[in-house]
C-alpha positions in Angstrom: 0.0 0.0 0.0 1.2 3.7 -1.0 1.0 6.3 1.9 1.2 10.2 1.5 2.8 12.1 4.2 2.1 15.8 4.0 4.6 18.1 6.9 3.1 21.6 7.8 -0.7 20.6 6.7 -2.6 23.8 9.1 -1.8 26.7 7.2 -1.0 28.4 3.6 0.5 26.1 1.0 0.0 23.0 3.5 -3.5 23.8 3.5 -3.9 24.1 0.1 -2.3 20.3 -0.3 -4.0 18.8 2.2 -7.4 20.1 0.5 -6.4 18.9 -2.6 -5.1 15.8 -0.9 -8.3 14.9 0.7 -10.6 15.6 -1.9 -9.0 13.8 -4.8 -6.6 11.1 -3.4 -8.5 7.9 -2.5 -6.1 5.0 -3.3 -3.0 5.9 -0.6 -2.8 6.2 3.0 -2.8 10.1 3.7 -1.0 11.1 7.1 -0.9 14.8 7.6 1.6 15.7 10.1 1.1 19.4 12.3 1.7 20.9 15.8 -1.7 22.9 15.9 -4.0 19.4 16.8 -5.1 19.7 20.8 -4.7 15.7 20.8 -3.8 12.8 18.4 -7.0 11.7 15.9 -7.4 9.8 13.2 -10.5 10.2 10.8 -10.2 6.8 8.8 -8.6 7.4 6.3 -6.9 10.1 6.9 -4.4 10.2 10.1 -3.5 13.9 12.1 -0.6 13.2 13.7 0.4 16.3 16.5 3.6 16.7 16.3 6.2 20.1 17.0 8.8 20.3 13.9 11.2 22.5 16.4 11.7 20.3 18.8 13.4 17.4 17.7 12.6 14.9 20.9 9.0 15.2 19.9 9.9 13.9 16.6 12.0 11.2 17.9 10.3 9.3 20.4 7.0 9.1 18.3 6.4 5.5 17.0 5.6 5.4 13.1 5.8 1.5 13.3 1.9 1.5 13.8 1.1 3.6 11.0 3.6 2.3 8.2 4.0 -1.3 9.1 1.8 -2.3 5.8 3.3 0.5 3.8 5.7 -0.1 0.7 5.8 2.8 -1.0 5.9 6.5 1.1 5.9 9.7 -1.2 7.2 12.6 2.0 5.9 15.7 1.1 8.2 18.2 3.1 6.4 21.4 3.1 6.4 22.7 7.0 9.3 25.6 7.3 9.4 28.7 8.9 10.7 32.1 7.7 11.6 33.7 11.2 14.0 35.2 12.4 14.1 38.0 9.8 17.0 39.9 11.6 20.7 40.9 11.1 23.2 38.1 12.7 24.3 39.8 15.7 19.9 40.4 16.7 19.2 36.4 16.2 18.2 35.1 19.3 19.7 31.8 20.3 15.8 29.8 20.6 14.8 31.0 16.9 18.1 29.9 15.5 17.3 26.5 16.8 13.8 26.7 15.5 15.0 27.7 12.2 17.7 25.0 11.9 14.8 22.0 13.5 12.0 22.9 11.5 14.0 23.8 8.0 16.7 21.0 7.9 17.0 18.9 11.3 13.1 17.7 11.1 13.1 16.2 8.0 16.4 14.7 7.7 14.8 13.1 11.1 11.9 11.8 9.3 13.0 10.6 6.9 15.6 8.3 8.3 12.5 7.1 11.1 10.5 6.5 7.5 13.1 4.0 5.7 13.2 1.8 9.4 9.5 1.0 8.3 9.4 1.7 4.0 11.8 0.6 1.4 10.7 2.4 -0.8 10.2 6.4 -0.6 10.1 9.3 -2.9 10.2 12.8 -1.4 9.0 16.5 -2.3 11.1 18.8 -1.0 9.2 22.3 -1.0 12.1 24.5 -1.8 13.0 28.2 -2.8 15.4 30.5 -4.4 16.7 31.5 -1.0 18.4 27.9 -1.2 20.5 29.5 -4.1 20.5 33.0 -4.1 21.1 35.2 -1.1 18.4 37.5 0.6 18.8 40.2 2.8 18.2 39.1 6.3 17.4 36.0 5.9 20.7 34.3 6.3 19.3 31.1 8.8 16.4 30.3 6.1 18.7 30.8 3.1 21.6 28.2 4.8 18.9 25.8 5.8 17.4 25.7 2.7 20.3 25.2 0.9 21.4 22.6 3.4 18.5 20.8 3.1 18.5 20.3 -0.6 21.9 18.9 -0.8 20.9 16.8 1.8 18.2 15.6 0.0 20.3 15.6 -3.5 23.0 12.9 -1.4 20.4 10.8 -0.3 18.8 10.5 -3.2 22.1 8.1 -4.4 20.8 5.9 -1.8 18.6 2.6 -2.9 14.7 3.6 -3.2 15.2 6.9 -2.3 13.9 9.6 -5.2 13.7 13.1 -4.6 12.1 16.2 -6.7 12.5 20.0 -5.7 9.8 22.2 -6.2 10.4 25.8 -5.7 6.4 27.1 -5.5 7.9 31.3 -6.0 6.0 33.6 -4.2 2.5 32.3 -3.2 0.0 34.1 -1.4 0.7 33.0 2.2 1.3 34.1 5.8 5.1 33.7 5.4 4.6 36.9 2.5 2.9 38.5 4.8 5.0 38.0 7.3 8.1 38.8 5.1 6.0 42.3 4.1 5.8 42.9 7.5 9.5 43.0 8.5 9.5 44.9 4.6 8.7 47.8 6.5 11.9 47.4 8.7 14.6 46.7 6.0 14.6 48.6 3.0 16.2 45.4 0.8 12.9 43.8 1.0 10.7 46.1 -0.6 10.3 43.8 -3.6 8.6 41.3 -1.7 5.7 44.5 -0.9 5.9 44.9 -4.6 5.2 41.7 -5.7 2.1 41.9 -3.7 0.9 45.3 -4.9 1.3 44.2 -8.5 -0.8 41.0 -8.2 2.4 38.5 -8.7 1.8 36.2 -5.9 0.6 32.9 -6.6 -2.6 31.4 -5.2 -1.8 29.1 -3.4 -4.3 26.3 -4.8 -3.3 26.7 -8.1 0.3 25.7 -6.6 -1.2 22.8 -4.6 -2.9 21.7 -7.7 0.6 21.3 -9.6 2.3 19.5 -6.5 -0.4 17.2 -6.4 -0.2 16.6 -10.1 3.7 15.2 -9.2 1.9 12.5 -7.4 -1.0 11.6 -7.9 
């Protein structure tokens, strides 16, 4: 049986998957993996599964054997990340570098490797961006985590049943953009990101949904 594992499912572009997810996928397994559940649930067949990307205990002592012990194929969609902290080096605070470096890079490399214990066989999407290439203002623990993450993703890719795709959505129509205007206001080198909304250039972020789901299903 094929499963469908969706990181960062409660908000923006997660959302959007999981919506598409739910309404058009009924042949896989479909876990949907987020820290804003009050308890663990399971609404046959789709499992919630609470869980807090930054804190890489919570990750670790949860048990996927129950879930993924009739699985032989897992596509990993790795969408949960987190844009803070927006902030010259020396005004990062020790607690959201740590955040940054779990959620971004630490969380799924931990996933993944609790995944193969269980599934041979696994193909991951790796929600990415152009900060994993190009440098932005400010955002130098997003930008190295990104980047880190991909080539993570690119070496373990050589390994046997293990395929990855990046898909770098642009700029979708989000809280992270608006979060991103936000500190816009603060640094001057961001303005583009303001402009991109004023002109109508962001992305829905259905439409985007729609194409990552088209990878997979």
């Amino acid at each position: 049986m094929k499963a469908i594992v969706l990181t960062g499912y409660s908000s923006g572009l997660g959302r959007a998957i999981h919506n598409n997810l739910v309404k058009v996928e009924t042949n896989s397994r479909l876990f949907f993996i987020g820290r804003g559940l009050d308890q663990l649930k399971e609404n046959n067949p789709w499992v919630y599964i609470q869980l807090d990307l930054s804190n890489l205990s919570d990750i670790n002592s949860f048990e996927f054997d129950a879930y993924l012990k009739d699985i032989d194929e897992l596509i990993f969609i790795s969408n949960a990340g987190t844009i803070i902290p927006i902030s010259p080096i020396l005004d990062i605070k020790v607690e959201k570098l740590y955040e940054s470096v779990n959620v971004n890079f630490l969380a799924p490399v931990l996933l993944i490797s609790k995944f193969k214990k269980y599934v041979d066989k696994i193909k991951i999407i790796n929600i990415s961006s152009g900060a994993a290439t190009k440098p932005v203002p400010y955002w130098s623990l997003y930008c190295a985590n990104k980047s880190a993450i991909k080539m993570f993703l690119d070496t373990v890719s050589l390994e046997k049943e293990i395929s990855v795709e990046h898909f770098d959505p642009g700029m979708v129509d989000t809280n992270m953009q608006a979060i991103i205007r936000e500190k816009s206001k603060t640094y001057n080198e961001l303005d583009f990101f303001m402009e991109a909304s004023d002109n109508g250039k962001l992305q829905d972020p259905y439409n985007v949904a729609t194409e990552i789901c088209r990878m997979i299903l």
